[in-house]
C-alpha positions in Angstrom: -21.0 -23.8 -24.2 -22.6 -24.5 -21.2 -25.4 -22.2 -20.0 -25.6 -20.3 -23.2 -28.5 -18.3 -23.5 -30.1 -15.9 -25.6 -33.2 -14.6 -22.8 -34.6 -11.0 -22.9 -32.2 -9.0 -20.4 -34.5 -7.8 -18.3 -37.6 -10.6 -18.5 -39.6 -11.4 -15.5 -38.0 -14.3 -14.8 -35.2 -12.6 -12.6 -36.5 -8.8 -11.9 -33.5 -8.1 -9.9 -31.3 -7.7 -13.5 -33.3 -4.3 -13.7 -31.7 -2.5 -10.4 -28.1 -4.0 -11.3 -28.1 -2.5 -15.1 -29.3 0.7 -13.6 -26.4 0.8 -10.9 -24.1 -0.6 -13.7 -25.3 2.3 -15.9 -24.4 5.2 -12.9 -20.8 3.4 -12.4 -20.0 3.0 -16.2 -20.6 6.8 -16.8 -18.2 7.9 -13.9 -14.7 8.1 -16.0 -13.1 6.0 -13.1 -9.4 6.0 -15.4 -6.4 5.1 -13.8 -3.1 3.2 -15.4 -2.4 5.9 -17.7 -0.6 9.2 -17.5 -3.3 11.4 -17.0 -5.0 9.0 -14.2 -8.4 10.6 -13.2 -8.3 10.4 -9.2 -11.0 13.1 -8.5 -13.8 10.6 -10.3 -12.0 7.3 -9.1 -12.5 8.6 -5.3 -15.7 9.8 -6.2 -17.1 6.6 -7.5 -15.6 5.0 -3.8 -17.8 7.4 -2.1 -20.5 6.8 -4.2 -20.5 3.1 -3.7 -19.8 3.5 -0.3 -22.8 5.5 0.2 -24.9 3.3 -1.4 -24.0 0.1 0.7 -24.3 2.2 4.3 -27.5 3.2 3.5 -28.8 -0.3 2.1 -27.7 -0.9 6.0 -24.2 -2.3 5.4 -21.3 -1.8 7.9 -18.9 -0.1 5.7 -15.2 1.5 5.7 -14.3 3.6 3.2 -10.2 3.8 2.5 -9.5 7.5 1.1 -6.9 8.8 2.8 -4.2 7.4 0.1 -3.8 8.2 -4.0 -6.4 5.5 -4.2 -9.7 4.7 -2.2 -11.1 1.3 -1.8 -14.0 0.4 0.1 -14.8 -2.7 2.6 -18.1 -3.5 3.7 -19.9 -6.3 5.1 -23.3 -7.3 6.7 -24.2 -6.1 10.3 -21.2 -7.2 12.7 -20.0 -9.3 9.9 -17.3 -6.6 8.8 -14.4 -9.5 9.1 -16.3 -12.6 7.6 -14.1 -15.5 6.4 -15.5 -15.1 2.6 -15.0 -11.8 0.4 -16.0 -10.9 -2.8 -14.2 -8.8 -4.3 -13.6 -6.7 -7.5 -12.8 -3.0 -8.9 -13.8 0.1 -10.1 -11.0 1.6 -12.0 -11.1 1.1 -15.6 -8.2 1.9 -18.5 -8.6 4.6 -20.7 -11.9 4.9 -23.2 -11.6 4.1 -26.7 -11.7 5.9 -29.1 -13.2 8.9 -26.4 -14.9 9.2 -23.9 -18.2 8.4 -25.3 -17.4 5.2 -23.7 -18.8 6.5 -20.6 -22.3 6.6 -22.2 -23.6 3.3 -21.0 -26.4 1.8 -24.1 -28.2 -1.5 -24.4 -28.5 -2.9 -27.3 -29.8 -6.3 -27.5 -28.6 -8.6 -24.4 -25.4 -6.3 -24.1 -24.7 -3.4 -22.1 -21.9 -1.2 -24.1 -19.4 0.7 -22.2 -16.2 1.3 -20.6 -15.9 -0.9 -18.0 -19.3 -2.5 -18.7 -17.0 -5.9 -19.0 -13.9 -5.1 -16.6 -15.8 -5.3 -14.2 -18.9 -2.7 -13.1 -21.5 -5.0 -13.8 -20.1 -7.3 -11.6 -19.4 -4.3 -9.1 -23.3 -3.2 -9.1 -24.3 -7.7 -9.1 -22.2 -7.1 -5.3 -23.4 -4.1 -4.6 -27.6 -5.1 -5.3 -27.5 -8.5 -4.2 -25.7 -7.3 -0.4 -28.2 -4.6 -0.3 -31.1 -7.6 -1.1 -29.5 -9.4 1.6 -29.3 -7.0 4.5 -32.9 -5.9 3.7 -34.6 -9.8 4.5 -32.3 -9.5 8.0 -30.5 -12.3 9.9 -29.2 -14.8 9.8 -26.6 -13.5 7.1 -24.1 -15.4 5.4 -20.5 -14.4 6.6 -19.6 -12.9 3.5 -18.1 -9.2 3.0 -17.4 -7.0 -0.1 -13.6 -5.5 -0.8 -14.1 -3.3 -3.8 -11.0 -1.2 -4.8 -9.9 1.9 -7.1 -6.4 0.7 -8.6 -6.4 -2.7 -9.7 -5.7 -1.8 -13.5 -2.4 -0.5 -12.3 -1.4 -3.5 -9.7 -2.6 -2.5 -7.1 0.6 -1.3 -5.9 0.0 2.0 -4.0 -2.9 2.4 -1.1 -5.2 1.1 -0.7 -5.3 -1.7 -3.3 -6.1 -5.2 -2.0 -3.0 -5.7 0.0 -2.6 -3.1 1.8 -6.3 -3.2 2.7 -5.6 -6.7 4.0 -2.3 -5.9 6.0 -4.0 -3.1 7.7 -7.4 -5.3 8.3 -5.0 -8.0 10.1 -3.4 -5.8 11.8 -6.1 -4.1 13.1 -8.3 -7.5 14.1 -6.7 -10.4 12.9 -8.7 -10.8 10.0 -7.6 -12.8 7.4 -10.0 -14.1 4.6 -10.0 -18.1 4.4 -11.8 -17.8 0.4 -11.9 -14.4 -2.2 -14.0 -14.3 -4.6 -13.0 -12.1 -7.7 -15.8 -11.2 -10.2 -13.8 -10.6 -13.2 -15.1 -11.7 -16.2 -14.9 -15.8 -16.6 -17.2 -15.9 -19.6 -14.8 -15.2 -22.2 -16.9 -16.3 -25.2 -19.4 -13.5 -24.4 -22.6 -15.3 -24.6 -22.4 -18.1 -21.3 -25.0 -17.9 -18.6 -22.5 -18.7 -16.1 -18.8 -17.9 -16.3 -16.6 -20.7 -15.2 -15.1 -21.1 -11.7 -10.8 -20.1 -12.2 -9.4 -21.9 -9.6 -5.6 -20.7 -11.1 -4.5 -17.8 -11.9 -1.2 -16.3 -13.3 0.7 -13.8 -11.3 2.0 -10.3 -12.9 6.2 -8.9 -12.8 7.0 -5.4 -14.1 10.5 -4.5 -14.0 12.7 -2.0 -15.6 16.6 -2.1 -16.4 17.6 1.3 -16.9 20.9 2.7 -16.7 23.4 5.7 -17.7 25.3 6.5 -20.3 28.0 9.0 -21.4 26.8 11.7 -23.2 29.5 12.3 -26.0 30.5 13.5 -29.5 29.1 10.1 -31.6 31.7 10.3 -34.2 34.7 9.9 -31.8 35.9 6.5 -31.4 37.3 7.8 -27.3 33.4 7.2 -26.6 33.0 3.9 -24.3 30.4 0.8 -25.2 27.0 3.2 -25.4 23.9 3.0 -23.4 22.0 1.8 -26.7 24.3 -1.0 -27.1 23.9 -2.1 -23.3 20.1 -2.0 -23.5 20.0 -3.9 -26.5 22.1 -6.4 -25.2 20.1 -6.5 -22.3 17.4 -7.2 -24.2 18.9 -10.4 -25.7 19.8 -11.8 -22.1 16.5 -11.1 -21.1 15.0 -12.9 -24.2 17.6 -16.1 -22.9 16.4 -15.8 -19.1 12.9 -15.8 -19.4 13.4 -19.2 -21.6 15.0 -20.6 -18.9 12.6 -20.0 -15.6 9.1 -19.5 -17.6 7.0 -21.7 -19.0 6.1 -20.5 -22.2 4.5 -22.9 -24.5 2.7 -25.4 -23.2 -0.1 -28.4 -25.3 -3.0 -26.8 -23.1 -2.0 -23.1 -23.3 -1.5 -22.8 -20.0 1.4 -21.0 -19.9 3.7 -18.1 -18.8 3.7 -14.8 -21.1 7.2 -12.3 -21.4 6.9 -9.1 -23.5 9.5 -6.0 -23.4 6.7 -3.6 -23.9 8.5 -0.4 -24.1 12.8 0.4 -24.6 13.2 4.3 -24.2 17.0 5.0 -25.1 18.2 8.5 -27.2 16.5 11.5 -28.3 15.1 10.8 -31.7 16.5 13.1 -34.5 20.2 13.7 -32.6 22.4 11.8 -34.3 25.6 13.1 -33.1 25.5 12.8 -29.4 25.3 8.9 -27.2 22.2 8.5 -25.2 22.9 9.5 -21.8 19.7 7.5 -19.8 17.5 4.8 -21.2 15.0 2.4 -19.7 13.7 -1.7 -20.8 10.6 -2.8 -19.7 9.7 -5.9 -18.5 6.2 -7.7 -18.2 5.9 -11.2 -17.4 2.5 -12.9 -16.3 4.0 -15.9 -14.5 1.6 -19.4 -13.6 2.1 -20.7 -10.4 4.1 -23.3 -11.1 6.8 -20.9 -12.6 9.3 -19.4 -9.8 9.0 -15.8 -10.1 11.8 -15.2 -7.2 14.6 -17.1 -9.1 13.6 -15.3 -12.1 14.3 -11.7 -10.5 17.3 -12.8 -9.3 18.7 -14.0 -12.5 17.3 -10.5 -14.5 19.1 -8.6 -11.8 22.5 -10.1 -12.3 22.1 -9.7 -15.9 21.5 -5.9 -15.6 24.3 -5.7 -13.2 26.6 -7.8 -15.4 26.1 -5.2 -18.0 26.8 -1.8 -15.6 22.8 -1.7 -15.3 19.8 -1.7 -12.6 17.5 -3.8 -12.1 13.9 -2.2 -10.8 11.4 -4.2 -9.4 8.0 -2.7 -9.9 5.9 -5.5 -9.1 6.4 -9.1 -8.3 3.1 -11.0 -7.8 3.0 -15.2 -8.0 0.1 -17.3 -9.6 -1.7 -18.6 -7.4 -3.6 -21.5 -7.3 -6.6 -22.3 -4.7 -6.1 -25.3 -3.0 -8.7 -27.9 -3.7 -9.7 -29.1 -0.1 -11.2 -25.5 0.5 -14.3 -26.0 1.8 -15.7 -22.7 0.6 -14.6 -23.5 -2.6 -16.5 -26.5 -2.8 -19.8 -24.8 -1.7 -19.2 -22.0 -4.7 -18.9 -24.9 -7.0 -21.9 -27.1 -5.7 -24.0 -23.5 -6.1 -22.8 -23.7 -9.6 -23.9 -27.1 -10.5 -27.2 -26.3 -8.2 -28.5 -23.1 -9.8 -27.0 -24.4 -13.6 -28.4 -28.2 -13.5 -24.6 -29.2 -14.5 -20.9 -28.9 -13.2 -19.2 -26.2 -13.2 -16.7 -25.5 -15.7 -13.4 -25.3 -13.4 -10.4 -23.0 -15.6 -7.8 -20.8 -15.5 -7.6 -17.4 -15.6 -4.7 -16.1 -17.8 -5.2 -11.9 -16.9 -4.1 -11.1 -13.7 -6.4 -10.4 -10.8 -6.6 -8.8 -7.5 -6.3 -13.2 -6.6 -2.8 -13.3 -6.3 -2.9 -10.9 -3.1 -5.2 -13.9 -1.3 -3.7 -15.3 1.7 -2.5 -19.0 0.6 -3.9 -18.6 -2.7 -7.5 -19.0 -1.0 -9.1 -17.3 -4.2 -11.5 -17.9 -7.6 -11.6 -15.8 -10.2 -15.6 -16.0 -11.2 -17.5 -13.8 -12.9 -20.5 -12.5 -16.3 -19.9 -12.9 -19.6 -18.5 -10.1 -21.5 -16.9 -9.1 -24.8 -14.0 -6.8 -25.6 -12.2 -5.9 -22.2 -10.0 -2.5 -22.6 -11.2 -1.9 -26.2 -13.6 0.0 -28.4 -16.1 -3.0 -29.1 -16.2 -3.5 -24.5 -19.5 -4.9 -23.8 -21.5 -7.2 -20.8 -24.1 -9.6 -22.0 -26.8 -8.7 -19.8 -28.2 -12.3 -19.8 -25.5 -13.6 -17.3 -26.6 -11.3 -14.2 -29.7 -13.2 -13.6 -27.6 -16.4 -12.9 -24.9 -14.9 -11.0 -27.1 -13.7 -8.5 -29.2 -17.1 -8.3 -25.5 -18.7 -7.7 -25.0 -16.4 -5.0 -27.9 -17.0 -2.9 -27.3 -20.5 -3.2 -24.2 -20.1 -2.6 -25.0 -17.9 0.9 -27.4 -20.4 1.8 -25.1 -23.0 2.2 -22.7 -20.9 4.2 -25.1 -20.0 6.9 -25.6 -24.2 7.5 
């Protein structure tokens, strides 16, 4: 692969790696959960204080977002608050396996174990050093700013995830970024010195069909067509829709994924009485070139064909970045400078906070990293020293 590398993590060669794995360390071992039932909202507003701390004192101008379930902060350099390019990226992570011994950060070798080490702190603390770096040598700066929020593992659908941080920004000054930059992991074999450059990436629907059902003595035939029988149904015409408006196989793999990820109908061990409420979920991670609206529309008329309802959850497009973006050609040029070689342009399959750019004006580029949301999670430690050499590059040819 290109840019593979096997140098000692924290080698003279780049001795800003040394301050990032520290920060990365102090963010990995703040339980930052959400997406889960037991969400853990005291350390995930903590952790946006803590990083918003950090960046005012390195000198930044920052807002911090915490008056919702959610905090996120925005911060940029000195009267640069609104600049035209934003990196972004998280600090929630999904829940540690096995335990939370996760959120004991070790190094071992050119990885960084941890939960979240991968998806995405390491990345988080790369932004959060390299602005500080910046501000410190003074003007000119780049016009770059930092979005960094606390509920992207759950869509982002509550304040203040990236849309709503967005909405209120324009509303507020008119700002609307013309190129995001999202740091989530690109080097998906783990051992790359420089993730590739995703100038697509798929979109994310969550839906459920739930619906009601008469309660009733099961061994009576006076009982009408059950809830069980509807949902299962359902499930069939789902199966049929999404064959009809997704892509789902494709010769390159670039395609649409559908799953049903959960169907909650009956109480388990009653036998003798009809469910009386039940639930099918829906999860589809839609490429841009699949039309997610005519898809809704077809699901709902299938619930309601079948006496059920449709909820929409979530409904987020692909996007892709169009390819006359200027700042999208510098990121790529600072790829191909800092490297010696082109960057390697993908796809991202995983949704990302991308899909909320305005006109699809996004990358997804970040580190290498291993295991994302599982027990074996880990960052190789060998791709921060590049990432930060692509960003100053990458800065110095925004200023001209």
């Amino acid at each position: 692969m290109v840019g593979e590398s096997t140098a000692n993590p924290v080698n003279d060669d780049d001795r800003r790696v040394r301050p990032v794995l520290e920060l990365a360390k102090e963010l990995i071992a703040m339980p930052t959960v959400t997406n889960c039932a037991v969400e853990r909202l005291d350390e995930v507003h903590a952790c946006g204080r803590f990083i918003a701390d950090f960046l005012g004192k390195a000198g930044l101008e920052v807002r911090l977002y915490d008056d919702g379930a959610y905090p996120s902060v925005l911060a940029g350099f000195p009267g640069g608050l609104t600049a035209p390019v934003t990196l972004g990226g998280h600090f929630d992570v999904v829940q540690p396996e096995p335990d939370d011994r996760q959120f004991e950060p070790q190094v071992e070798g050119d990885y960084l174990w941890g939960r979240g080490s991968a998806d995405m702190k390491t990345v988080v603390a790369s932004y959060m050093v390299w602005m500080a770096a910046v501000v410190r040598k003074g003007p000119p700066f780049p016009p770059v700013n930092l979005l960094l929020v606390g509920n992207e593992e759950n869509g982002e659908t509550e304040s203040w995830g990236t849309p709503h941080v967005l909405k209120a920004m324009e509303a507020e000054s008119g700002w609307v970024p013309q190129f995001m930059i999202l740091g989530e992991r690109t080097g998906e074999g783990g051992n790359e010195a420089f993730g590739s450059v995703c100038t697509e990436n798929r979109g994310v629907l969550r839906m459920r069909i739930e619906g009601r059902g008469e309660r009733g003595h099961s061994g009576t035939s006076a009982v009408p067509m059950d809830l069980v029988d509807r949902l299962i149904e359902a499930r069939t015409a789902v199966a049929a829709t999404f064959k009809r408006h997704l892509t789902l196989s494709s010769i390159d793999g670039w395609e649409s994924t559908a799953r049903v990820p959960f169907l909650n109908v009956g109480e388990p061990g009653v036998y003798n009485i009809t469910a009386g409420e039940g639930v099918l979920g829906l999860e589809v991670r839609p490429i841009p070139e699949d039309d997610i609206g005519a898809l809704v529309a077809n699901l709902k008329t299938v619930a309601a064909e079948l006496g059920l309802e449709a909820v929409v959850e979530l409904a987020d497009a692909g996007i892709a970045c169009p390819s006359d973006n200027p700042h999208l050609a510098d990121l790529l040029a600072a790829v191909e400078c800092t490297s010696g070689a082109p960057a390697v342009v993908a796809r991202k399959k995983p949704g990302t906070s991308a899909r909320f750019a305005p006109g699809g004006n996004a990358v997804v580029w970040g580190q290498s990293g291993i295991g994302p949301h599982s027990k074996e999670e880990r960052h190789f430690i060998p791709s921060i020293g590049p990432y930060l050499r692509v960003l100053d590059v990458f800065a110095t040819r925004l200023i001209k």
